[in-house]
C-alpha positions as CSV (number, residue, x, y, z in Angstrom):
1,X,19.2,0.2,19.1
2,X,19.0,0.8,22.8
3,X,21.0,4.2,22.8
4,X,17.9,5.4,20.3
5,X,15.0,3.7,22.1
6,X,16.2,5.4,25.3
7,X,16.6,8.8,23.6
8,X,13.5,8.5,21.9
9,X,11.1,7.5,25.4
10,X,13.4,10.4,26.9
11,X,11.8,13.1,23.9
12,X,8.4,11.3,24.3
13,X,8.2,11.9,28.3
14,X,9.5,15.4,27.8
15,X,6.8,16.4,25.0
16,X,4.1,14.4,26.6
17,X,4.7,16.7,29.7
18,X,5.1,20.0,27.6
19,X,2.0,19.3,25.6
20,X,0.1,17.4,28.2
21,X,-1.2,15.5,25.3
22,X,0.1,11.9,24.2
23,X,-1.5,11.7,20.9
24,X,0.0,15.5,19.5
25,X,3.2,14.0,21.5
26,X,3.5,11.3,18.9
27,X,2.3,13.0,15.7
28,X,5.3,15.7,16.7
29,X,7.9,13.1,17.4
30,X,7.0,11.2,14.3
31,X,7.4,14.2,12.0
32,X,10.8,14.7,13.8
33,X,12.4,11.6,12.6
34,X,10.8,12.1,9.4
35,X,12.2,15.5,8.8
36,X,15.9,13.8,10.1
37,X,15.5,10.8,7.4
38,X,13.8,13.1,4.8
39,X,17.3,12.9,2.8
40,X,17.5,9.0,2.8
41,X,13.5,9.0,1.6
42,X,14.2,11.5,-0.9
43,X,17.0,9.1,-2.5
44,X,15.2,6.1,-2.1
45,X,12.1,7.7,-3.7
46,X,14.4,8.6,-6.8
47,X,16.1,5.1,-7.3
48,X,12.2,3.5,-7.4
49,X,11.2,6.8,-10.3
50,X,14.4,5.6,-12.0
51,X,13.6,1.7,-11.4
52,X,10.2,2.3,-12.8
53,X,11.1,4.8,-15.4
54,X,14.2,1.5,-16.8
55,X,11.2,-1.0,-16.6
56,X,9.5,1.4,-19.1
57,X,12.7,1.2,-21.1
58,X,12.5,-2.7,-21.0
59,X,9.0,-2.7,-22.6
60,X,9.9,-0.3,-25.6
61,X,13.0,-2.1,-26.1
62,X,11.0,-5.4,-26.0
63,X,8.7,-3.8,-28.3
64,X,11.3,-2.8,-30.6
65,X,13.8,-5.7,-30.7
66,X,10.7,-8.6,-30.1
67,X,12.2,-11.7,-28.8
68,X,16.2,-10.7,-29.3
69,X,17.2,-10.6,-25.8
70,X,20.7,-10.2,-25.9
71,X,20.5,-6.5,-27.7
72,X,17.5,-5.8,-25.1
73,X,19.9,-7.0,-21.9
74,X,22.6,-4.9,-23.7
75,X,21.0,-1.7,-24.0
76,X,19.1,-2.0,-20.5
77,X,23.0,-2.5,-19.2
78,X,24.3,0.7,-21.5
79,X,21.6,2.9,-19.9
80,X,22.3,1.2,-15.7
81,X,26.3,2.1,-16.7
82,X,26.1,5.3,-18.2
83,X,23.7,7.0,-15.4
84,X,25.1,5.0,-12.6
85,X,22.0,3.2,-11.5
86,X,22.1,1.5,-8.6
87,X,19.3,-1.4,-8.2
88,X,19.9,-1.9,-4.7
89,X,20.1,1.8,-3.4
90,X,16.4,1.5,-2.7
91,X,16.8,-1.8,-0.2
92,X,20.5,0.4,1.2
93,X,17.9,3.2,2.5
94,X,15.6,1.5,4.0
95,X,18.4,-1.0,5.7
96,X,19.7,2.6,7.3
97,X,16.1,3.7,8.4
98,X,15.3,0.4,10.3
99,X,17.7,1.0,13.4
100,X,15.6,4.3,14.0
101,X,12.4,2.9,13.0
102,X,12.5,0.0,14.8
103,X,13.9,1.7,18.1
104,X,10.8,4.4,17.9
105,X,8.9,1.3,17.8
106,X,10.0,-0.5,20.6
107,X,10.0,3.1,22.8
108,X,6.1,3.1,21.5
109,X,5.3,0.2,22.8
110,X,7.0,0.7,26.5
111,X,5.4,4.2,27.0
112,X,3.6,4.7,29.7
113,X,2.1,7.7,30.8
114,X,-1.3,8.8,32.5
115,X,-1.7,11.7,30.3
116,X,-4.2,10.9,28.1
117,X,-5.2,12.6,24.7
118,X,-8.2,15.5,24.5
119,X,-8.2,14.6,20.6
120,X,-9.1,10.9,21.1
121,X,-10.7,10.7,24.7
122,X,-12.7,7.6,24.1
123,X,-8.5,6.3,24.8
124,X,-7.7,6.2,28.5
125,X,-4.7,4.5,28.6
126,X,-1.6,4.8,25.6
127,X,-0.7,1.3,26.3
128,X,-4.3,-0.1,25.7
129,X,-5.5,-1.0,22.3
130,X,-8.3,1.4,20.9
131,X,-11.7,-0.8,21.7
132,X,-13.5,1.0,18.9
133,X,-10.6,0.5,16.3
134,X,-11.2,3.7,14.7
135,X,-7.2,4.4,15.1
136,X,-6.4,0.9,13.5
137,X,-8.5,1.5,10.8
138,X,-7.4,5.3,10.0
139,X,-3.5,4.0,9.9
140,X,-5.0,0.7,7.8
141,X,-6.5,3.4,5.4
142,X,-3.6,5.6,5.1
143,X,-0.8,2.9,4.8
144,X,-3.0,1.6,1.9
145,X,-2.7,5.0,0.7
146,X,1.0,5.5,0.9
147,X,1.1,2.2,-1.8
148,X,-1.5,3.1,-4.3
149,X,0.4,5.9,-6.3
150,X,-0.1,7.1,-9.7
151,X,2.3,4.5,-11.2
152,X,0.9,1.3,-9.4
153,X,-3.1,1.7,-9.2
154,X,-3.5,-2.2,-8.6
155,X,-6.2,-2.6,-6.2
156,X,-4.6,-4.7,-4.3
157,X,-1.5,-2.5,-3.6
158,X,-4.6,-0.7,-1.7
159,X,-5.9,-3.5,0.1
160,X,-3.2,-5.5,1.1
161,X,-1.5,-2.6,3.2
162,X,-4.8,-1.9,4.4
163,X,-5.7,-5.8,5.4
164,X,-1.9,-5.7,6.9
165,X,-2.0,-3.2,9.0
166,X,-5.3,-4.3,10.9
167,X,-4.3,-7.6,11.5
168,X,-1.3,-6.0,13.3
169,X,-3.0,-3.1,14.7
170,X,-6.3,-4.6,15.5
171,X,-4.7,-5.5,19.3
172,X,-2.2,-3.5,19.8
173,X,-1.4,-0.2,21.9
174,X,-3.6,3.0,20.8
175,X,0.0,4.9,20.5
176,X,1.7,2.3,17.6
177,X,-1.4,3.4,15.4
178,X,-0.8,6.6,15.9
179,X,2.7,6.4,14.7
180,X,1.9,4.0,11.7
181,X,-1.1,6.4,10.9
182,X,0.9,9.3,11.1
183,X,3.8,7.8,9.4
184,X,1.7,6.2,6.1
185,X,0.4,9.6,5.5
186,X,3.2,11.6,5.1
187,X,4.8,8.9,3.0
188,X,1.5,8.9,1.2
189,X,2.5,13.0,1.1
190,X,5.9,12.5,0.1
191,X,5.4,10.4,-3.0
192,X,2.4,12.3,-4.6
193,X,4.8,15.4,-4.4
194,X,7.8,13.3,-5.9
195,X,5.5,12.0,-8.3
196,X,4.9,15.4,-10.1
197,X,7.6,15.8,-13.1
198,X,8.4,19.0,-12.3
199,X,9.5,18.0,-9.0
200,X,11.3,14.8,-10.6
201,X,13.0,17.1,-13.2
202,X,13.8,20.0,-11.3
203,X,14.6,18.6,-7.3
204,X,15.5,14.8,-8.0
205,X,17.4,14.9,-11.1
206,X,15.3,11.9,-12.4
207,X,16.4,10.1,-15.8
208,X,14.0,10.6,-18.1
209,X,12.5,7.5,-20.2
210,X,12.6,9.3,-23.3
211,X,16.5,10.5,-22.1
212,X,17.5,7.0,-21.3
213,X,16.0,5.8,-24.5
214,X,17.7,8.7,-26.4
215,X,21.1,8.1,-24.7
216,X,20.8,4.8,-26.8
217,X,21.1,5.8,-30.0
C-alpha cells in the first residue's frame, strides 16, 4: 500500500498546486479513483441486484412450497447453478478496492499543504478538523444516502451510516470528510442509476425474478 499512498500524495501535491485549491484537489482526485474502480463497482452492484432479486425468489418459493424446505433449497440451488451466481463476488470487489481505498486514506490524512480552500474558507488548515462540523455532517448525510436505496428503505440503513460517520468524522482532518463526502455521493449516484430496470436489463445483464423463477419450471 505504500507504492499507492505515495503516488497518491504525489497527484494530491501536484493538483493542489495546479488548482491552488485543496478542497476541488480532493473532489478531482476522488472521482479519479472512482472512474479507475467504476468496473469492479459496476460488478459488485450487479451481484447485490441478483442477491436481492434470489432472496425475492426464496419468498415466492416459500410461499409456494410453505414449510418443504428441501424443494425450496433445491430450486434456490437450480437457479445459483444455471446463472452462475456467485454469493461472494460482492465481498471479492470490495477486498480488491480496499488496497486503493485504504492507501488514499492514509495519503489524506498525511497531507499537508498551506493552500487552503476558497470554497470552505472558514478551514485554515487541511490537517485540522472542521470546528463547525458542517463537512462531517454533509459526508454523515450523504453516506446515509448512499444506504437508503429503493430496495432497503429501513430507516435505520439511513441513520446508522449517518450516526457512523460523525462519530468518526466529528475530530478528524477537514480533508477525510471531504473524501468520504464526496465518495458517499457518487455511490449514492451510482446505485440510483443501477437501480433503474432499464439500466439493469439493458447495461448489467441482471437476472430477472420473474426469469429465475421461470427458468424453474
Amino acid at each position: 500500500m505504500n507504492i499507492f499512498s505515495t503516488a497518491f500524495s504525489g497527484i494530491l501535491e501536484s493538483l493542489i498546486q495546479m488548482t491552488g485549491d485543496w478542497l476541488i484537489a480532493i473532489v478531482l482526485i476522488t472521482l479519479s479513483i472512482r472512474v479507475v474502480l467504476f468496473p469492479l463497482s459496476v460488478k459488485q452492484q450487479k451481484a447485490i441486484i441478483i442477491s436481492q432479486n434470489l432472496n425475492k425468489v426464496r419468498e415466492f418459493l416459500s410461499n409456494k412450497y410453505k414449510n418443504r424446505s428441501d424443494k425450496i433449497n433445491e430450486s434456490i440451488a437450480k437457479i445459483i447453478t444455471q446463472y452462475k451466481v456467485s454469493p461472494f463476488l460482492p465481498l471479492i470487489t470490495i477486498v480488491f478496492q480496499m488496497p486503493v481505498l485504504f492507501s488514499f486514506y492514509f495519503s489524506l490524512m498525511n497531507l499537508s499543504t498551506t493552500v487552503g480552500s476558497s470554497l470552505i474558507p472558514w478551514i485554515l488548515s487541511v490537517n485540522k478538523p472542521d470546528d463547525l462540523h458542517i463537512l462531517p455532517i454533509v459526508a454523515g448525510l450523504f453516506q446515509g444516502l448512499s444506504g437508503f436505496t429503493t430496495e432497503n428503505r429501513n430507516i435505520l440503513t439511513f441513520l446508522i451510516p449517518i450516526c457512523l460517520g460523525l462519530v468518526f468524522l466529528w475530530k478528524a482532518p477537514a480533508a477525510l470528510s471531504v473524501y468520504w463526502g464526496v465518495n458517499s455521493l457518487i455511490s449514492f449516484v451510482e446505485k440510483k442509476i443501477m437501480s433503474l430496470k432499464s439500466i439493469q436489463r439493458r447495461f448489467l445483464k441482471v437476472i430477472s425474478v420473474e426469469e429465475m423463477i421461470k427458468s424453474l419450471g
